[in-house]
C-alpha positions in Angstrom: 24.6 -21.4 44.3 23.2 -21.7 40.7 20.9 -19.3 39.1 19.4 -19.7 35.9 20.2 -17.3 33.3 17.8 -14.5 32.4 14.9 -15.1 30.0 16.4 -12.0 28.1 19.4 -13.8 27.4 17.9 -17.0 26.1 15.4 -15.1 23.9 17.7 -14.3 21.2 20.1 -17.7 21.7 16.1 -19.4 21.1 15.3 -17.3 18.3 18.6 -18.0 16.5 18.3 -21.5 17.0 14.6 -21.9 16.0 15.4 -19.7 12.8 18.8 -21.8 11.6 17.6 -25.6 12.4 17.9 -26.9 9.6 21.2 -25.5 9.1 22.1 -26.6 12.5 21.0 -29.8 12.4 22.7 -30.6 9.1 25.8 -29.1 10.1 27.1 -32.2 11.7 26.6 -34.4 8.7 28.3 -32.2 6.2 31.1 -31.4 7.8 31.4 -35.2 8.4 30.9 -35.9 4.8 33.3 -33.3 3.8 36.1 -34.6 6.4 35.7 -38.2 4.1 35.4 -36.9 0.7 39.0 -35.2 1.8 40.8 -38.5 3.5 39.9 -40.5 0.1 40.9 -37.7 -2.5 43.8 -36.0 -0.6 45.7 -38.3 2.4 48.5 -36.2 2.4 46.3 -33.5 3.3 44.0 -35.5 5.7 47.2 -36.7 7.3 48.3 -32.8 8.1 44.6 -32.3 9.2 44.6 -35.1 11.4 47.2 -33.8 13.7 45.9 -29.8 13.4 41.8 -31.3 14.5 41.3 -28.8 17.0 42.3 -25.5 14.6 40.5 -27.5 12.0 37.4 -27.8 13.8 37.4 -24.3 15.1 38.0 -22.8 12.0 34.9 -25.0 10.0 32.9 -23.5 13.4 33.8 -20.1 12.4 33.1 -20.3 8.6 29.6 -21.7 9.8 28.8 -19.0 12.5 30.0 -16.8 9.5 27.8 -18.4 6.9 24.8 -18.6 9.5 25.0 -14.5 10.5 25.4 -13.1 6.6 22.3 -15.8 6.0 20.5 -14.1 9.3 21.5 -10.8 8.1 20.4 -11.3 4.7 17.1 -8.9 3.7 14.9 -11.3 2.1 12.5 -10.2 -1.1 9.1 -10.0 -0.6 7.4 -10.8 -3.4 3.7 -10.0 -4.6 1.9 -13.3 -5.0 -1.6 -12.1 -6.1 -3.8 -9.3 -5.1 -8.0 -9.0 -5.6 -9.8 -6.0 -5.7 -13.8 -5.7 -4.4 -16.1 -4.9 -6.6 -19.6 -3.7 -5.4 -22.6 -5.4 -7.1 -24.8 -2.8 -9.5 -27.7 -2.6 -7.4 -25.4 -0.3 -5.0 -24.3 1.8 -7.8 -25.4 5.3 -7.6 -25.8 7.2 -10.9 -25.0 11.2 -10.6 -28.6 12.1 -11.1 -29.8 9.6 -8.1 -27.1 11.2 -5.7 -28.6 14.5 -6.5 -32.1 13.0 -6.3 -30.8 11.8 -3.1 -29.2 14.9 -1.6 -32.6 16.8 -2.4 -35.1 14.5 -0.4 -32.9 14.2 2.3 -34.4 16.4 5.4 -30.6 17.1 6.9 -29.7 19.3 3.8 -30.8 23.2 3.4 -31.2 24.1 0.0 -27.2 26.0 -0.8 -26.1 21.8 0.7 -28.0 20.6 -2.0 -26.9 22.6 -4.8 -22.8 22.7 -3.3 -23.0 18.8 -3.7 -25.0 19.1 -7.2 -22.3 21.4 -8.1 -19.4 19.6 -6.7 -20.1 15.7 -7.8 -20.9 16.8 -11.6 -17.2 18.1 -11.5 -15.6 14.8 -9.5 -14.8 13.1 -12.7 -17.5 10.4 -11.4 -19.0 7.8 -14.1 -22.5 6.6 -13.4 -21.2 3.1 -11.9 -19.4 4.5 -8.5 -21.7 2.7 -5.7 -22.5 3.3 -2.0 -22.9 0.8 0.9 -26.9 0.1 1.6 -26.7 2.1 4.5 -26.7 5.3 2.1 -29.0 4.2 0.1 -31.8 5.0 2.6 -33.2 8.1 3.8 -32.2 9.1 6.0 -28.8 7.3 6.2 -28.8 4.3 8.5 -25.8 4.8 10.2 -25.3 2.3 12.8 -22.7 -0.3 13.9 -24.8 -2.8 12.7 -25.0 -1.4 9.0 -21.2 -0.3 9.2 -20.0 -3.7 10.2 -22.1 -5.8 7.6 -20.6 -3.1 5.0 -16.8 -4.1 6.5 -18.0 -7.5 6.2 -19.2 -7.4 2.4 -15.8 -5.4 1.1 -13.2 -7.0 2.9 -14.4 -11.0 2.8 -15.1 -10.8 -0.4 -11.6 -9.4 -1.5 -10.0 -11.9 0.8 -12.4 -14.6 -0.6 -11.2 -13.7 -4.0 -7.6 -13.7 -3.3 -6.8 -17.0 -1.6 -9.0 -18.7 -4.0 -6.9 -16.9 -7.2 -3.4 -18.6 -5.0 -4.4 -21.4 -3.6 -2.8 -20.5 0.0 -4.2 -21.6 3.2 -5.6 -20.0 6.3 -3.1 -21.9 8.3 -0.1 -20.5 6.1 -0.9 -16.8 7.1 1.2 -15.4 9.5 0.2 -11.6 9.3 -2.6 -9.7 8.6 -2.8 -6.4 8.4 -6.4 -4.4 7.9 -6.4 -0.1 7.6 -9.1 1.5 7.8 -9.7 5.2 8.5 -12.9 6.0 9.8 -14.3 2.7 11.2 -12.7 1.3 14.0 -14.9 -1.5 16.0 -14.2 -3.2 19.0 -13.0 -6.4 18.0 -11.1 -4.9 15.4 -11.5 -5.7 12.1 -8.2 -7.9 12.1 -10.3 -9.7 14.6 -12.9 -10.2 12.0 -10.4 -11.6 9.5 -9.0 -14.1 11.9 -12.4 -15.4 13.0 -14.0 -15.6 9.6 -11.1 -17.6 8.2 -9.9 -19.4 11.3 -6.2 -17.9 11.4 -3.9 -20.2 13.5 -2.8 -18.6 16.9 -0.2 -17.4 16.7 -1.1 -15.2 14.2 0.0 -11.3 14.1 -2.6 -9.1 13.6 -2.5 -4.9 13.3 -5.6 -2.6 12.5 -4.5 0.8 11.5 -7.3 3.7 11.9 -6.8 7.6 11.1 -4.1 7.6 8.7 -6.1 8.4 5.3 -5.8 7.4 2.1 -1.7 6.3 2.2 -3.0 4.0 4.9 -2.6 0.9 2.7 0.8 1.7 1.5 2.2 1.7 5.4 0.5 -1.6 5.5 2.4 -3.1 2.9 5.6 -1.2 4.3 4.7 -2.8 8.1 3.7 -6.2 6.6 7.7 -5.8 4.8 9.2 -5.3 7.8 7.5 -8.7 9.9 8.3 -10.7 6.9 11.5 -9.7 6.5 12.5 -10.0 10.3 10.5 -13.2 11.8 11.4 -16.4 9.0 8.4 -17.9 11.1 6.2 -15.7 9.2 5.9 -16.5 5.5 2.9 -14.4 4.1 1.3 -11.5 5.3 -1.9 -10.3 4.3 -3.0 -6.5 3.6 -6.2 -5.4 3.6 -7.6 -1.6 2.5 -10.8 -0.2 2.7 -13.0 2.4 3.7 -16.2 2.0 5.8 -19.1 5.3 4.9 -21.6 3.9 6.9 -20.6 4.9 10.0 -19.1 8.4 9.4 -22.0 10.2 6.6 -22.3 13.4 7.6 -25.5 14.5 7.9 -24.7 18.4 8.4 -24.4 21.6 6.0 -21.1 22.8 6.5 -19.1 22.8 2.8 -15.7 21.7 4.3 -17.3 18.3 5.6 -19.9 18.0 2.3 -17.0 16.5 0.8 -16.3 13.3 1.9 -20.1 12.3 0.9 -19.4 13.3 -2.9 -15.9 12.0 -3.0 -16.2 8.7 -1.1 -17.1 5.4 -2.6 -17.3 1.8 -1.2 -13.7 -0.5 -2.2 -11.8 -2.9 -0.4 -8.5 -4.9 -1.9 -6.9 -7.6 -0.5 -3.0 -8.6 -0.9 -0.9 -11.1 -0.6 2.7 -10.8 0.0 5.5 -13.9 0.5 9.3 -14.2 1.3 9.0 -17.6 -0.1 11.1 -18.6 -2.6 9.2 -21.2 -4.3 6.2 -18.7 -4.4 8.8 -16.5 -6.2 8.6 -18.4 -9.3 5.3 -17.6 -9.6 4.5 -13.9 -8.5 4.6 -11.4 -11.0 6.1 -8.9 -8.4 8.9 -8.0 -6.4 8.4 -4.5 -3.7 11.9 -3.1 -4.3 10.9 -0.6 -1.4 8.2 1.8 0.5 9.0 5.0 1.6 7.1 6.9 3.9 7.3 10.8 4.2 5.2 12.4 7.7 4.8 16.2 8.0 2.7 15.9 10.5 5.5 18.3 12.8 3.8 21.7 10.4 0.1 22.1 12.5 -1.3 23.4 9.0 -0.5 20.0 7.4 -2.1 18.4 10.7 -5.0 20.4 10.8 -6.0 20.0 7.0 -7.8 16.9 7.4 -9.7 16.8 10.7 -12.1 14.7 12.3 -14.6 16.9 14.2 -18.6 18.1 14.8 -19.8 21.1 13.9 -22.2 23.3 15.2 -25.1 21.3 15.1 -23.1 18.4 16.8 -22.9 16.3 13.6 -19.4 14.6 13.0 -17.8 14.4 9.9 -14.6 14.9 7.9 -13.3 18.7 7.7 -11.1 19.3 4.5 -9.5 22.8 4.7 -8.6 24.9 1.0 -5.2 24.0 2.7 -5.1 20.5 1.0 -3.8 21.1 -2.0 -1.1 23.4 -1.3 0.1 21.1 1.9 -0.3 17.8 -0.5 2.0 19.9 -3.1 4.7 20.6 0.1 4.9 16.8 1.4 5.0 15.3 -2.0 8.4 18.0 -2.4 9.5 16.6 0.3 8.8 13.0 -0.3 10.4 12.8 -3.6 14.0 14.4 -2.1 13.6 11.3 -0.1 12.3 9.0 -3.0 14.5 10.3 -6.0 18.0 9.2 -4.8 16.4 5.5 -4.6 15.1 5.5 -7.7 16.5 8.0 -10.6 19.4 7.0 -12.8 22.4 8.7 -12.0 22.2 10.9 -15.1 19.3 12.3 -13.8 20.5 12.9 -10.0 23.4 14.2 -12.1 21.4 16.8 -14.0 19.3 17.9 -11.4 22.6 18.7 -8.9 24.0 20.9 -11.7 21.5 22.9 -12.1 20.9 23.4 -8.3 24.2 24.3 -7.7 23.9 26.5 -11.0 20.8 28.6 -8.9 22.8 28.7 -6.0 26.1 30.2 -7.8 23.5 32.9 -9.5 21.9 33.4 -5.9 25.4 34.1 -4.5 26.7 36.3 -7.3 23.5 38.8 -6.6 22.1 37.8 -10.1 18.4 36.3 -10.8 17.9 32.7 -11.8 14.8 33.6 -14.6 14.7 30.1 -15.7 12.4 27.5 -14.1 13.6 25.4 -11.2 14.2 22.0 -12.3 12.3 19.0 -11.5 13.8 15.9 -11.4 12.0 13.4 -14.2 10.5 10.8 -12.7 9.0 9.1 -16.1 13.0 7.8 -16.2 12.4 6.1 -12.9 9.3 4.2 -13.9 7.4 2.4 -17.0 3.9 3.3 -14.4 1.7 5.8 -12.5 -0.9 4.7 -9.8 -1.4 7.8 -8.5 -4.3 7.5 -5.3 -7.2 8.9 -7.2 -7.9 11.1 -4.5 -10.3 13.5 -6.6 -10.0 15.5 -10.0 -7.8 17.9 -8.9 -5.3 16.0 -7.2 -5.1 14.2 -10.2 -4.4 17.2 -12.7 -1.8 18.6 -9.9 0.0 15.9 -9.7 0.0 15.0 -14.0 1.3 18.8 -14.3 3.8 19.0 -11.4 5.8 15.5 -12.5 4.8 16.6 -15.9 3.3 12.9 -17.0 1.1 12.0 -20.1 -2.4 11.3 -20.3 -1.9 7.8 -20.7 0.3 7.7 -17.7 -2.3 9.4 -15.2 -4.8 6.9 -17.3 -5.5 4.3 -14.8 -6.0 6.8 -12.2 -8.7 9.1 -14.1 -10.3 6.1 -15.2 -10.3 4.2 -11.4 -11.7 7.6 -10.2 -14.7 7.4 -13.2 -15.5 4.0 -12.4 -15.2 3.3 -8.8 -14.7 6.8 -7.3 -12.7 7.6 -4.6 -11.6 3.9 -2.8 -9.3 6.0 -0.5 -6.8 3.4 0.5 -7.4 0.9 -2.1 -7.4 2.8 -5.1 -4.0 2.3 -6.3 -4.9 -1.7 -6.6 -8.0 -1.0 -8.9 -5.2 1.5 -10.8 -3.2 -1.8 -11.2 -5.9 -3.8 -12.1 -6.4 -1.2 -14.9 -2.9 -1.3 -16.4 -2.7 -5.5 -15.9 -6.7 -5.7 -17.6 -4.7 -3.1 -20.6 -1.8 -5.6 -20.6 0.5 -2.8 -20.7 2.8 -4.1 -17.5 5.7 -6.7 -19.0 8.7 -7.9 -16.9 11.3 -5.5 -15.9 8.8 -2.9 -15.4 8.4 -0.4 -12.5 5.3 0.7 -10.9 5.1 3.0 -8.9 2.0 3.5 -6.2 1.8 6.9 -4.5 -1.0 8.1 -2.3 -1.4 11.0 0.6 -3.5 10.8 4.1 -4.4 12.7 6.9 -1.8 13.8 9.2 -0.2 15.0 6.6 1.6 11.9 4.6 2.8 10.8 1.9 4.0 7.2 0.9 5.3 5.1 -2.0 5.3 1.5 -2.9 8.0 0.9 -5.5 7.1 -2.5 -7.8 9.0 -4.2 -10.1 7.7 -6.7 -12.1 9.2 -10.0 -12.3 7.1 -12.1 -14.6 4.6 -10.5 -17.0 1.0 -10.9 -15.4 -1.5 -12.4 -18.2 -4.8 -12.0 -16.3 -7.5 -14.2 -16.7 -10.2 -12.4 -16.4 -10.0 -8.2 -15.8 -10.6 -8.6 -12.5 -12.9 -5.3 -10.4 -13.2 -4.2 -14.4 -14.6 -7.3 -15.8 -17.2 -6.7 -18.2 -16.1 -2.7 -18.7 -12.7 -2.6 -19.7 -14.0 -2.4 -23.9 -15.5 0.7 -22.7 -12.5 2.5 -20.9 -10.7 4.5 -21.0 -13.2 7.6 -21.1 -12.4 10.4 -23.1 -14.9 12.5 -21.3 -12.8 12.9 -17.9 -9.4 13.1 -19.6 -7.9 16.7 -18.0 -9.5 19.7 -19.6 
């Protein structure tokens, strides 16, 4: 009796097949080609092969299976073809004295909610250009699905508008798409939205991640790596960050939810990222690696960033004074990870000695006085996009890796003109540097930013072709005015 063979067999035989065609296919005709070439240059040695065919022919089968499975084993680059960054138009911006304005008519805020935002948004480091979705702009706040998806509509679609047009790539050409967003998450999804507004062929891989913060974007990019680099069907993958306020405004008067109206602004980006070779001759990066850091196993760096209602039933985002010190803790432990990847060895080198130099002191009974050494990053990279997360997180993270003021620069600045863009700051940071034309080939940059849960990624660039911008992208028609001495750290 014959029985087929399972469908779990034939999977991988089919994917091999379907992912070495060409190879396959012109496997025949070389080997035939080479067989001639060898009778008319060496008929001595096509004689001996002539009566040796069958070890002849299994041993060109096994050079080919070999050649096939180091080709199928091979990680492929992904390069960055071209990114875009949204920018809001000025008649959403809200200037400092129109949020307190704002705040003050607004009948869901008591008098102490008024003057803890006054307080707190004339410290944020915010210019008078950041902008709000038109939802916000309203009082009180119209937060409904309607208003939130037009919002979703205006950030993302315009960022994806911007960057097909700057590459010249096709709807039909995309293979993934991947959208992040923390706060808003709408059935259909927002991938959804990208698929029908562009008309995505259908076979199509599409992801929406929700509830991961601000690093959000930077697991895209690491999840949009991995398809790439595992399915040759799929040749470029697009990323998508953003952050939707309409939906989530919190309309309440407790101080640990207050915050996410003063530090939030609207931002979208859009990216591009190919395995294609040809498009390697013309992107101007190459992701050398993301790493990904979750300390989400501590329940205070869970509960530090919560989604919840308070008394009065109104929802919003909770930030506990535990932020700062859990942020420092991850990033410790993200950079044990990171440094080995990245840091000469003279630095790795440095930094081992004078552990094991603490530890020798610690066994003899004796006190290290001497402060612990931290490994130098600056040696690691030419660039900072740090997620300009707020003021503070800023400062913290410009005195614990001990960076210049010019190096924390696009970060201050991103945070002075746009706010906080929560997932997709790090691309307006990058914008900032390219607009400078401070990033030249053979430079790294290196994107870092933190989310709720707790994490920490990293995004490692390396830049393969010197970008000469156009146009200043998201800070056309500002850059003469930046940067802004006025929120440099104190």
């Amino acid at each position: 009796m014959v029985t087929s063979l399972p469908l779990s067999l034939l999977a991988p035989v089919y994917s091999f097949v379907s992912s070495h065609r060409l190879s396959l296919a012109a496997f025949p005709f070389s080997a035939t080609a080479a067989l001639r070439l060898t009778a008319w240059l060496y008929p001595t040695v096509s004689s001996a092969v002539h009566h040796c065919t069958p070890l002849y022919a299994g041993l060109t089968l096994l050079a080919v299976v070999l050649v096939l499975y180091i080709r199928s084993t091979r990680v492929r680059a992904v390069y960055l073809v071209d990114y875009a960054c949204f920018r809001p138009p000025a008649a959403l911006r809200v200037p400092l004295s129109k949020y307190i304005e704002h705040t003050g008519l607004a009948p869901c805020f008591d008098d102490k909610s008024v003057g803890f935002q006054s307080r707190l948004i004339e410290r944020s480091g915010f210019g008078e250009e950041t902008c709000l979705p038109p939802a916000c702009h309203v009082i009180p706040p119209e937060k409904t699905l309607k208003a939130a998806r037009a919002e979703a509509e205006q950030g993302i679609f315009s960022a994806v508008d911007a960057v097909l047009a700057k590459t010249g790539v096709g709807a039909e050409d995309i293979g993934v798409v991947v959208v992040n967003c923390t706060l808003f998450a709408p059935t259909p999804s927002m991938a959804d939205m990208v698929v029908r507004r562009y008309g995505l062929r259908s076979d199509v891989r599409c992801f929406s991640l929700s509830g991961m913060g601000c690093s959000a974007g930077i697991a895209g990019i690491g999840l949009a790596e991995n398809i790439l680099q595992c399915d040759s069907r799929c040749t470029y993958a697009l990323v998508v960050s953003t952050e939707i306020l309409t939906s989530d405004y919190y309309s309440g008067n407790e101080r640990a939810m207050l915050l996410q109206n003063c530090l939030f602004r609207m931002g979208a980006s859009a990216v591009l990222l190919s395995t294609s070779r040809a498009r390697a001759r013309h992107a101007q990066y190459r992701l050398a690696r993301v790493v990904r850091t979750h300390a989400g196993h501590d329940d205070r760096a869970y509960g530090c960033v919560q989604q919840e209602d308070d008394a009065a039933g109104e929802r919003g985002i909770a930030l506990s004074k535990d932020v700062m010190p859990v942020a420092g803790d991850t990033l410790k432990a993200h950079m044990t990870t990171l440094g080995p990847l990245v840091l000469p060895a003279s630095e790795l080198l440095a930094y081992a000695l004078s552990l094991a130099r603490r530890r020798l002191l610690l066994m003899a009974g004796q006190k290290d006085s001497s402060k612990p050494r931290v490994p130098d990053f600056r040696m690691a990279f030419e660039h900072f996009c740090i997620h300009a997360g707020g003021r503070a997180v800023i400062d913290e993270l410009q005195r614990g890796l001990g960076l210049s003021d010019k190096q924390v620069e696009p970060s201050r600045m991103a945070l002075h003109r746009f706010g906080n863009t929560s997932s997709s700051s790090t691309w307006y940071e990058l914008a900032y540097l390219e607009a400078k034309c401070r990033v030249r080939k053979g430079d790294r940059v290196w994107m870092v930013g933190f989310g709720s849960g707790f994490k920490c990624n990293s995004a490692v660039w390396v830049c393969i072709r010197s970008p000469v911008p156009l146009d200043s992208g998201p800070w056309e028609g500002c850059m003469h005015r930046y940067p802004v001495a006025a929120v440099q750290r104190d």
